[in-house]
C-alpha positions as a Markdown table, in Angstrom:
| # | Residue | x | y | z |
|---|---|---|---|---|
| 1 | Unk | -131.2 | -48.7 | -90.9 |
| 2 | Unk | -130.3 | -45.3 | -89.6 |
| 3 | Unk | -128.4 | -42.7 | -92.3 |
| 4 | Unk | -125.4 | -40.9 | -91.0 |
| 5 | Unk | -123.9 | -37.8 | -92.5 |
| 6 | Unk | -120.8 | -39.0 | -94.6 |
| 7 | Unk | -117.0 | -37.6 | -94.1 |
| 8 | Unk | -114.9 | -37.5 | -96.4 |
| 9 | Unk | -113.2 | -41.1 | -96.9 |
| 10 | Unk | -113.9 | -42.3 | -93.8 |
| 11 | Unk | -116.8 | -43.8 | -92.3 |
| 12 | Unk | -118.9 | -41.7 | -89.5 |
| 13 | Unk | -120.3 | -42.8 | -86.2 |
| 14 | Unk | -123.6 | -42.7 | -85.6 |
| 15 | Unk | -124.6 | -39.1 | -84.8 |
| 16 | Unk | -125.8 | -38.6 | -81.0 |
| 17 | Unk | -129.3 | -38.0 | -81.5 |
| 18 | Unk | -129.3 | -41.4 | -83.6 |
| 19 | Unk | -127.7 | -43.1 | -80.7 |
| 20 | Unk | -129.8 | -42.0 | -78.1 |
| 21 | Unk | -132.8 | -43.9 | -80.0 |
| 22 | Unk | -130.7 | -46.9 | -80.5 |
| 23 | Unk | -130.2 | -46.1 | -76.1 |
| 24 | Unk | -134.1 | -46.2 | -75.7 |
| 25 | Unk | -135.1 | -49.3 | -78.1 |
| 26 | Unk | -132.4 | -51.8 | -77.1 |
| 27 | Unk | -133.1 | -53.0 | -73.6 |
| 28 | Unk | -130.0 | -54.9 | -73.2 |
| 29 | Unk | -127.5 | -51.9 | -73.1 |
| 30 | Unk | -128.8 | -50.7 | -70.3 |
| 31 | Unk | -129.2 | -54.7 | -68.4 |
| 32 | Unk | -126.1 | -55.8 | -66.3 |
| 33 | Unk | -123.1 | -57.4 | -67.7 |
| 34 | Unk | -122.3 | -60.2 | -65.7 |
| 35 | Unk | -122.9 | -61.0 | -61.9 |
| 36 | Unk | -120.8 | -60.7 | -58.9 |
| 37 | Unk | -120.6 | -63.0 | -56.4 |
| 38 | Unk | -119.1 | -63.2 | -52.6 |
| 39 | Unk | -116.6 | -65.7 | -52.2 |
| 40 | Unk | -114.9 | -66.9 | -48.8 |
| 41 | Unk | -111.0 | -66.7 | -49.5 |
| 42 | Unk | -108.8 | -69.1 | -49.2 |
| 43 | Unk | -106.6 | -67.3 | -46.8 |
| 44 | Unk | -109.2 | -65.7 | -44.8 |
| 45 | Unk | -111.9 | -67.2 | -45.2 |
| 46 | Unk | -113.5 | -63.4 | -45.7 |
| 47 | Unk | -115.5 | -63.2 | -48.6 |
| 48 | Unk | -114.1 | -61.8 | -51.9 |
| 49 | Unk | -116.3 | -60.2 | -55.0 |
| 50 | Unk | -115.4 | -61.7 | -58.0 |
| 51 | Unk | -117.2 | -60.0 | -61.0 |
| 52 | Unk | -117.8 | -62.6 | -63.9 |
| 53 | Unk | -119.0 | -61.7 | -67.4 |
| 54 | Unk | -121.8 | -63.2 | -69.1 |
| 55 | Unk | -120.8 | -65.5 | -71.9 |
| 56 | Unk | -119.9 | -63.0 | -75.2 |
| 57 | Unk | -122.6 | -64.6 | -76.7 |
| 58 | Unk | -125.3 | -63.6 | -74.8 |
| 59 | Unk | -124.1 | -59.7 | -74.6 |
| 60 | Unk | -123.6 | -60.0 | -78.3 |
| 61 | Unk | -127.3 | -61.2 | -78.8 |
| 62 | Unk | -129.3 | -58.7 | -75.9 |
| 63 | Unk | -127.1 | -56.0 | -77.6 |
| 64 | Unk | -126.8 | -56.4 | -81.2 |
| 65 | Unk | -127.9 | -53.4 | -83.2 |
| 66 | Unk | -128.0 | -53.4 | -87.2 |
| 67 | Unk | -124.6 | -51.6 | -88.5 |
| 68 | Unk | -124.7 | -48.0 | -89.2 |
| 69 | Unk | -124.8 | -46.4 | -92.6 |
| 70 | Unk | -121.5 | -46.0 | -93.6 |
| 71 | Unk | -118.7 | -45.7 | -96.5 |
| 72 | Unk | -117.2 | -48.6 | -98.4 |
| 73 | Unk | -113.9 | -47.2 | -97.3 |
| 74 | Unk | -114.6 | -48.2 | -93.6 |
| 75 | Unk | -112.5 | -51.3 | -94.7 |
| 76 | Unk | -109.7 | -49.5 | -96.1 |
| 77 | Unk | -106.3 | -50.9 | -94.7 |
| 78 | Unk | -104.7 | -47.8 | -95.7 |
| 79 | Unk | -106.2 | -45.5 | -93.1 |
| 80 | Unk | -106.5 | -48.9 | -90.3 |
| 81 | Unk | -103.0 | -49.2 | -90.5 |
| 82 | Unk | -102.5 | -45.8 | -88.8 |
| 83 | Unk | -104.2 | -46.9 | -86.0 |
| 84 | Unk | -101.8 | -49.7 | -85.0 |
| 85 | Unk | -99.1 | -47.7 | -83.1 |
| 86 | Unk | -101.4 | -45.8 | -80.9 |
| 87 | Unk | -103.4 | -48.7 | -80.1 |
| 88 | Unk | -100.0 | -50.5 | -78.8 |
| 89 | Unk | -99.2 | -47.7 | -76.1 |
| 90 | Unk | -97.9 | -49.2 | -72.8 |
| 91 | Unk | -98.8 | -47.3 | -69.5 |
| 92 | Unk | -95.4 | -45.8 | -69.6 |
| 93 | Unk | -96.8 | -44.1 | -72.9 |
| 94 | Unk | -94.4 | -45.8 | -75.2 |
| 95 | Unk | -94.9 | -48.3 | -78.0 |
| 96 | Unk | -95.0 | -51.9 | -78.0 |
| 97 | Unk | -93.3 | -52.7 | -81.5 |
| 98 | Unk | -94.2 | -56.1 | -80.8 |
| 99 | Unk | -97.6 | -55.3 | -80.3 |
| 100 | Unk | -97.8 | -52.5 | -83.1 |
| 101 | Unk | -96.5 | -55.1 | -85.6 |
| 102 | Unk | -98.9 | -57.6 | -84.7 |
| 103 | Unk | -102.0 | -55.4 | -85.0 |
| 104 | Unk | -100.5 | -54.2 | -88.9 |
| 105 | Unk | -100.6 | -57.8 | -89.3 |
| 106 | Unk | -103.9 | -58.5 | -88.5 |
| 107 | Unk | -105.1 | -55.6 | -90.3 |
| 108 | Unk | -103.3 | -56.8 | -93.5 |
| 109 | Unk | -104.3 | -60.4 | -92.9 |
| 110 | Unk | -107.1 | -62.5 | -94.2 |
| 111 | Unk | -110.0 | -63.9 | -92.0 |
| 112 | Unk | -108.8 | -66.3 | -90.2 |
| 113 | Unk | -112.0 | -67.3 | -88.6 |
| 114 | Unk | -113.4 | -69.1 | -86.9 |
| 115 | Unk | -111.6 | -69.7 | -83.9 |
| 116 | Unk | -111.4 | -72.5 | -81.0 |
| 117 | Unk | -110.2 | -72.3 | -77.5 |
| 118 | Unk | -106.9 | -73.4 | -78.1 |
| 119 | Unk | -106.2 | -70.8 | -81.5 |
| 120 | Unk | -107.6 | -68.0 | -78.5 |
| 121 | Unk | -104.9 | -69.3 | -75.7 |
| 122 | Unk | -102.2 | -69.7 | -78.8 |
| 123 | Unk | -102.6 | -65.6 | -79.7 |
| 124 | Unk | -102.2 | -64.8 | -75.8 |
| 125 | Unk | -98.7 | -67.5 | -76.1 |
| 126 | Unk | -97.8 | -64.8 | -78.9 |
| 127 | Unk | -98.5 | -62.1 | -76.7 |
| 128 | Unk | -96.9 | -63.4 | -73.9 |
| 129 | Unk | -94.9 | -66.7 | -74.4 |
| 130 | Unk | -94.9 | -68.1 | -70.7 |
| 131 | Unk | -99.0 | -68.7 | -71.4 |
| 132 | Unk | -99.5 | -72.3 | -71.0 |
| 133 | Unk | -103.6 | -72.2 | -70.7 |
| 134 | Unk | -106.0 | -70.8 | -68.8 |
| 135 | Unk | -104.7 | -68.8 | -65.6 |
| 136 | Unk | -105.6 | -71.1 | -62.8 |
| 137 | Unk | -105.4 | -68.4 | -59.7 |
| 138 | Unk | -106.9 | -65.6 | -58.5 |
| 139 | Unk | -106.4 | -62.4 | -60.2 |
| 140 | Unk | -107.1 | -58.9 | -59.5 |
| 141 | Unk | -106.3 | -55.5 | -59.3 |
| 142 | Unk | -106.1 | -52.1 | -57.6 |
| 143 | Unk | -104.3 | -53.6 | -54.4 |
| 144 | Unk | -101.7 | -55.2 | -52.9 |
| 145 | Unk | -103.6 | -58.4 | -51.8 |
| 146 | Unk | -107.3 | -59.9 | -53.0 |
| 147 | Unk | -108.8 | -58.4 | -49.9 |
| 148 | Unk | -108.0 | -55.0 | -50.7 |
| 149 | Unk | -107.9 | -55.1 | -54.5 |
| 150 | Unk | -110.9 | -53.0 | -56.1 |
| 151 | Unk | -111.5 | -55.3 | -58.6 |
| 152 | Unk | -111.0 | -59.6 | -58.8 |
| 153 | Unk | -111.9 | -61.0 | -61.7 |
| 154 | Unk | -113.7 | -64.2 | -62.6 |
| 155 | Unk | -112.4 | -67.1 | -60.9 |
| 156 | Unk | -110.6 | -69.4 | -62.6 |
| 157 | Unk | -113.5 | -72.3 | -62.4 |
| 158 | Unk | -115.4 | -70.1 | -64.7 |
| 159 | Unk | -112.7 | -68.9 | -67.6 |
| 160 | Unk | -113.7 | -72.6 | -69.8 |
| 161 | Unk | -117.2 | -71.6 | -70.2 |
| 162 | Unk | -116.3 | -68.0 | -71.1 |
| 163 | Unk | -113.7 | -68.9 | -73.8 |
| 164 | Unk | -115.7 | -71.2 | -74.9 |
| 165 | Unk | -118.5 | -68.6 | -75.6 |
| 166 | Unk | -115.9 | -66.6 | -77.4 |
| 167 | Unk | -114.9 | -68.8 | -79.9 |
| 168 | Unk | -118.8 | -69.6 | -80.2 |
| 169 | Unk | -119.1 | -66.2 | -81.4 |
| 170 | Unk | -116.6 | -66.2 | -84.2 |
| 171 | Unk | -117.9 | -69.0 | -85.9 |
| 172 | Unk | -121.1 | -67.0 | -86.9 |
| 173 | Unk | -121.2 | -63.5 | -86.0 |
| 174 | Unk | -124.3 | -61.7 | -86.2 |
| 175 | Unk | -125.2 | -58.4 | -88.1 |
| 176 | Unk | -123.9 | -56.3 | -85.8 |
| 177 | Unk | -122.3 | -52.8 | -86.1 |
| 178 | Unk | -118.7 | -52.9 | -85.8 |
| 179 | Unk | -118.1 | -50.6 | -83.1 |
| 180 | Unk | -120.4 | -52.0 | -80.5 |
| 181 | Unk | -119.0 | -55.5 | -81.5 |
| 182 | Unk | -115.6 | -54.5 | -81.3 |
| 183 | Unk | -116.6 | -52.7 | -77.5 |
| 184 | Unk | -118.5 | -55.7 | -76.6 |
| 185 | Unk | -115.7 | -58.4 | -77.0 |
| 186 | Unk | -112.9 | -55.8 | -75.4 |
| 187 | Unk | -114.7 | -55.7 | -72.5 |
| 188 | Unk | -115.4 | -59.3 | -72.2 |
| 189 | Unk | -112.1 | -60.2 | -72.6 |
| 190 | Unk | -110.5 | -57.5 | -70.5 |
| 191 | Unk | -112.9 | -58.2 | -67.6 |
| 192 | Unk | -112.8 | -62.0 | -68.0 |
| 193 | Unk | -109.3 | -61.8 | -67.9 |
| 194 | Unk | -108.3 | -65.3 | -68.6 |
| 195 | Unk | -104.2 | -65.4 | -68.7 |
| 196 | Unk | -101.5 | -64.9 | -66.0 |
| 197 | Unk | -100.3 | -61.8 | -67.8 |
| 198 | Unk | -101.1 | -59.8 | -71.5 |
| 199 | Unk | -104.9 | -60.1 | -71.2 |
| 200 | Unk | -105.5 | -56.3 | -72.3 |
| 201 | Unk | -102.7 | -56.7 | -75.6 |
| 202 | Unk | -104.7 | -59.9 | -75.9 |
| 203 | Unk | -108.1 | -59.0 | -76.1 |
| 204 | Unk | -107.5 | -55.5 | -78.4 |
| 205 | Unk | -105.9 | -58.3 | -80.6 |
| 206 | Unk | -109.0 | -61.1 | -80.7 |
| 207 | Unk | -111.4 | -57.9 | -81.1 |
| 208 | Unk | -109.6 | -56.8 | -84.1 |
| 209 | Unk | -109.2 | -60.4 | -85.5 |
| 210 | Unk | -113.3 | -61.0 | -84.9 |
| 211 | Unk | -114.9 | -57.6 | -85.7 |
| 212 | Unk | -113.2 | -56.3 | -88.9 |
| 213 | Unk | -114.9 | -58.1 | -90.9 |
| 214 | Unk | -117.7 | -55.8 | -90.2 |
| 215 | Unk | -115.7 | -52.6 | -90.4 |
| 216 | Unk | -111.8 | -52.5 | -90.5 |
| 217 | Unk | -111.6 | -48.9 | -89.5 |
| 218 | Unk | -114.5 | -48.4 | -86.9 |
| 219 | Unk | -113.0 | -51.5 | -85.0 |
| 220 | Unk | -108.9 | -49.9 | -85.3 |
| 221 | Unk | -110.6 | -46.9 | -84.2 |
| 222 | Unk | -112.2 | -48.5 | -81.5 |
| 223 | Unk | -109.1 | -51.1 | -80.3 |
| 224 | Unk | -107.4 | -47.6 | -80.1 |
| 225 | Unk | -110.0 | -46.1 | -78.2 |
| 226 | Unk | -109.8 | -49.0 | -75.8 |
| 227 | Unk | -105.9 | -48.7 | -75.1 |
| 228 | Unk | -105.6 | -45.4 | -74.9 |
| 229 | Unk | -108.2 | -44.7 | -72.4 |
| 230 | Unk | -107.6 | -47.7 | -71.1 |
| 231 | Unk | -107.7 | -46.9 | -67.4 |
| 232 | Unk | -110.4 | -44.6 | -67.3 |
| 233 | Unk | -112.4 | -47.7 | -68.4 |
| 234 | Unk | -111.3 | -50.1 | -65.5 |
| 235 | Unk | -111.7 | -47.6 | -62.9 |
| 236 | Unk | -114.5 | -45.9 | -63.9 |
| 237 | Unk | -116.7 | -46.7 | -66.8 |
| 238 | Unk | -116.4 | -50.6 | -66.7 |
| 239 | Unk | -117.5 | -51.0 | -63.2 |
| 240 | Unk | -120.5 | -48.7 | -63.6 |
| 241 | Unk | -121.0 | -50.8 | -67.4 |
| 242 | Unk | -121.2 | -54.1 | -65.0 |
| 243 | Unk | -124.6 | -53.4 | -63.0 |
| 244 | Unk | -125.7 | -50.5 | -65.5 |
| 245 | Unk | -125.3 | -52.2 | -69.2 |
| 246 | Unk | -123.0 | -50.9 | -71.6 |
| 247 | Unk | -124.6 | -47.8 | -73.0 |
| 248 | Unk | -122.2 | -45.5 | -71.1 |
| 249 | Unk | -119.7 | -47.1 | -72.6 |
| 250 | Unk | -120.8 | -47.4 | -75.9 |
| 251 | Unk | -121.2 | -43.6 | -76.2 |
| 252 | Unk | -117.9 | -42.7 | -75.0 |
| 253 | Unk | -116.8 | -44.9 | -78.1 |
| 254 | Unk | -119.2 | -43.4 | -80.6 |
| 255 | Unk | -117.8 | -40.0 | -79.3 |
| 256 | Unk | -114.4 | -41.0 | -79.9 |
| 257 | Unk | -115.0 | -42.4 | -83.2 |
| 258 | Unk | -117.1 | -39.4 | -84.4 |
| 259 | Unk | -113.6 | -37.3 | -83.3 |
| 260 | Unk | -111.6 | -39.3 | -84.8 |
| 261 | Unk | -113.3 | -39.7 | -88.4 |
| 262 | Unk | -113.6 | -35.6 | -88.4 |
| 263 | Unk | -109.8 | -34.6 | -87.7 |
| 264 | Unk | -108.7 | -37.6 | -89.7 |
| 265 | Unk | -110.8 | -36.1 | -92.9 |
| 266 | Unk | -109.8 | -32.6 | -91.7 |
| 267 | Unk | -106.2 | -33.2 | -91.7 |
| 268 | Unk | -105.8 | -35.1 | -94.8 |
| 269 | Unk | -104.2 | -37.5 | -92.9 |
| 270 | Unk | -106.6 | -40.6 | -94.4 |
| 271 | Unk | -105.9 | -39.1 | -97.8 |
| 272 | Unk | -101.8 | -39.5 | -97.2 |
| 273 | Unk | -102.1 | -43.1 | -96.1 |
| 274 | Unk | -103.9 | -43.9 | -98.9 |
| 275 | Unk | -101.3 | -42.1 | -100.9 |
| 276 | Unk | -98.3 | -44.3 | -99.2 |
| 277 | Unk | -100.0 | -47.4 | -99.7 |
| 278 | Unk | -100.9 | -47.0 | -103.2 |
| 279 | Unk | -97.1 | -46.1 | -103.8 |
| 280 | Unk | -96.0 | -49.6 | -102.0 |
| 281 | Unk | -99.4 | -51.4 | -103.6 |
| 282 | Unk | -97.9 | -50.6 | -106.8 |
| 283 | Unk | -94.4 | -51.0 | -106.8 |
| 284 | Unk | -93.6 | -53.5 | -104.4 |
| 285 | Unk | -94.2 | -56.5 | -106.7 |
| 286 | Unk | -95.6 | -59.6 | -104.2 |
| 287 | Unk | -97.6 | -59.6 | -101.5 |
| 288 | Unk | -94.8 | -60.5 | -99.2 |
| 289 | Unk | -93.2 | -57.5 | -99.9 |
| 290 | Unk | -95.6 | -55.2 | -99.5 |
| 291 | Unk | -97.0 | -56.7 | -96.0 |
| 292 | Unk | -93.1 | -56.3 | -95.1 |
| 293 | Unk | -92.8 | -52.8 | -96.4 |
| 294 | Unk | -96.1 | -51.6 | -94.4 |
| 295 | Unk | -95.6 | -52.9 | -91.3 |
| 296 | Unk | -92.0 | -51.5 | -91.2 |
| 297 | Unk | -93.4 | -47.8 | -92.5 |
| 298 | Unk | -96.7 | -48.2 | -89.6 |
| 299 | Unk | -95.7 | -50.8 | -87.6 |
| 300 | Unk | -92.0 | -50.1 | -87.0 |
| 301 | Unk | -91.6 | -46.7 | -88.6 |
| 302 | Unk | -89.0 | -46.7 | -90.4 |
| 303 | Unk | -87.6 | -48.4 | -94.0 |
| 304 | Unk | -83.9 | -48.5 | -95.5 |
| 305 | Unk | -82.9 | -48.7 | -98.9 |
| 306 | Unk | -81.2 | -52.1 | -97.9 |
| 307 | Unk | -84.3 | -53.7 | -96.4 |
| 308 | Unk | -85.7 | -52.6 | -99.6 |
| 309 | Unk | -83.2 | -54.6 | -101.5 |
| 310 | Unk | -83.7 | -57.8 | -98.4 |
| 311 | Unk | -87.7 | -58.1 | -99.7 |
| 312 | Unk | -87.4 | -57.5 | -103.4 |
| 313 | Unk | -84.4 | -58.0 | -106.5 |
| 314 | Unk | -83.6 | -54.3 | -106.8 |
| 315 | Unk | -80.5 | -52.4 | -107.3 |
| 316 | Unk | -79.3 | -49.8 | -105.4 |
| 317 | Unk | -80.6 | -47.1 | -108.0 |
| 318 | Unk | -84.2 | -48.4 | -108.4 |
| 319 | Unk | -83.9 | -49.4 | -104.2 |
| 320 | Unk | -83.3 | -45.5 | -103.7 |
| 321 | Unk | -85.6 | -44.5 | -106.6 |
| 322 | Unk | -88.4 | -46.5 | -104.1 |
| 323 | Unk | -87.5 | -45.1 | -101.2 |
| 324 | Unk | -88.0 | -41.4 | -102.7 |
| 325 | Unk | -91.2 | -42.2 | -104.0 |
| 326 | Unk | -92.6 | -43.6 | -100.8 |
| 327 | Unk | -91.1 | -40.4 | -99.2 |
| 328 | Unk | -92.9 | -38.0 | -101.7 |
| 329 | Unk | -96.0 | -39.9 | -101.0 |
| 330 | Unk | -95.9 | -39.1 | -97.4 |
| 331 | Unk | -96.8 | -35.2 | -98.3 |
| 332 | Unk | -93.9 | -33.8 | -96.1 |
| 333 | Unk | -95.2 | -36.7 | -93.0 |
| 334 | Unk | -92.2 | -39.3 | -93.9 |
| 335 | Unk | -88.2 | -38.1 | -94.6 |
| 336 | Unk | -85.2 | -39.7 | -95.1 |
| 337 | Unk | -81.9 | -39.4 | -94.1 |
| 338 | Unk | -78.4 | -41.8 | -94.4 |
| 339 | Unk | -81.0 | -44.1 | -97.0 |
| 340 | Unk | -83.6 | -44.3 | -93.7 |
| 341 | Unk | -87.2 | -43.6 | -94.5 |
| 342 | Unk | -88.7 | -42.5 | -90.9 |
| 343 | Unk | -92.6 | -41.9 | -90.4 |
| 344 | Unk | -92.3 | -40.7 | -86.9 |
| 345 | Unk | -93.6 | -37.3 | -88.5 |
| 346 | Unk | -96.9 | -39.1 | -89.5 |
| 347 | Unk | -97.1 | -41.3 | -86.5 |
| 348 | Unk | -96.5 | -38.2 | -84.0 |
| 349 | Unk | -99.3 | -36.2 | -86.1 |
| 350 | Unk | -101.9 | -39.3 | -85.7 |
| 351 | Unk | -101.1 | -39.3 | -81.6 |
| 352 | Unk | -101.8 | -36.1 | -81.5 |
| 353 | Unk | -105.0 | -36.1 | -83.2 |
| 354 | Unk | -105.5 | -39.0 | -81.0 |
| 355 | Unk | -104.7 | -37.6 | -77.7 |
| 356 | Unk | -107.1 | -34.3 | -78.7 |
| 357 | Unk | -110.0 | -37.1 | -79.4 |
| 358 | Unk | -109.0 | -38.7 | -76.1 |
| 359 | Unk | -109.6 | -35.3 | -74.0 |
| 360 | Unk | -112.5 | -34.1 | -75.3 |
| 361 | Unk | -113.8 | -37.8 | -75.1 |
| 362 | Unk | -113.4 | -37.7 | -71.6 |
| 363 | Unk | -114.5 | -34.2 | -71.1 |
| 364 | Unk | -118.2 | -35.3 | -72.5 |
């Protein structure tokens, strides 16, 4: 196993001269992803490309690599959780608290693996409650009509086998670094696209739920990395990561990550969080409680003295005396006003480290 330079309570990618060996010894990041295939259309009769993934299972196994070196705190929920906002961005640039509160849940949730094919179609129902099953027409995108999208995804014949595959994979995971998992099974999922509508919420969500058990903070990082560059990766880097293997793709991640774990330590924005969950870890006494408390502070962003009172049997003193604390743990990143706690200083300082990471990402 590779060593990687440690920062400070966070754990590092792999450094670039590392991952470049990794790029030369594992043959299956640079084989194709799938296979596309001409299909006449049913309207036409002209033939359609369809790009289908391989089954997860065989990605995962050509390009499993042994998890890189890294920190015991790379499962801290404390600096996950700051992840969950950014990672739930719509195109419009704007937060899906639905989303955002799902992702703090999974973060704070047990495993709850292994999976089937229906618990996979019941988390896309969450998402996006009209989901009956499997989509059963054509999809695609970039266009107006199949014959002049840029992109149709795997035909519906094909989506059983590919879900099927995916829950395959959760019931024994490999060892396998969590970055490269998490990559592996967004891409899959986003490209096998197996739902009507939510696939992209969807498969951020099944990557977290399979890959944090190998790393809880490489794979928020990652799921963020995913939505926020999220069309730069379907118009550029995902068809090229088709015929070309993912290595492209996997060192944009590692890039990101390595940004990411820097300004994070930099900032003192992982020590913070840590600070604020302690605070509710402490004083909020049952779990309940404190699962409600940190999704409202990083899911929601915000906390009152009377939802305080709602989840535990305080009075309005000690309620207030709570709300304070919290505050002061927040180092100057949460305030109050009217008995309101608000994070939006903290969340707006973690998209901006974000959207710096995103850039310079790019920019390599």
């Amino acid at each position: 196993m590779l060593a990687v330079e440690h920062t400070d309570g966070l754990e590092p990618a792999i450094s670039a001269s590392q991952f470049q060996l990794y790029a030369q010894s594992i043959r299956g990041w640079r084989l194709p992803m799938g296979r596309t295939d001409a299909l006449p259309s049913g309207a036409s009769g002209l033939p359609l490309r369809y790009f289908t993934p391989d089954p997860i299972t065989e990605i995962v196994a050509r390009c499993s690599v042994a998890p890189f070196q890294r920190q015991h705190q790379g499962n801290d929920p404390a600096i996950a959780l700051l992840f969950c906002r950014a990672a739930s961005r719509n195109a419009a640039g704007e937060v899906d608290l639905l989303q955002s509160n799902r992702l703090c849940r999974e973060v704070l949730a047990t495993s709850q693996l292994p999976m089937d094919v229906p618990a996979l179609i019941s988390l896309a129902r969450e998402i996006w409650p009209a989901t009956t099953g499997l989509r059963r027409e054509i999809s695609f995108a970039g266009g107006s009509t199949a014959s002049t999208a840029t992109k149709i995804y795997a035909p519906h014949p094909e989506l059983p086998q590919l879900m099927a595959s995916l829950a395959e994979l959760s019931h024994e995971l490999p060892a396998i670094d969590p970055l490269v998992l998490s990559s592996l099974i967004g891409y899959f999922c986003a490209n096998a696209h197996p739902f009507s509508d939510g696939n992209g919420r969807w498969s951020r969500l099944v990557a977290l739920r399979i890959s944090k058990s190998k790393g809880l903070v490489a794979t928020s990082i990652n799921i963020t990395f995913q939505n926020l560059l999220k069309l730069g990766l379907a118009t550029k880097v995902w068809p090229m990561t088709h015929h070309e293997g993912p290595e492209k793709y996997l060192r944009h991640a590692v890039t990101f990550e390595q940004l990411i774990s820097k300004e994070l330590s930099a900032s003192g924005l992982s020590t913070i969080s840590k600070s604020i969950t302690k605070v509710i870890s402490e004083r909020c006494n049952n779990g309940k409680a404190r699962r409600d408390v940190l999704l409202d502070i990083y899911g929601t962003g915000r906390l009152s003295k009377d939802r305080l009172r709602s989840l535990m049997p305080l009075s309005e003193r000690s309620a207030a005396n709570l709300l304070l604390q919290i505050e002061e743990s927040g180092n100057g990143l949460l305030t109050s006003s009217d008995e309101i706690l608000s994070a939006s200083l903290l969340h707006r300082r973690t998209d901006e480290i974000l959207r710096v990471a995103a850039i310079q990402t790019i920019e390599q």
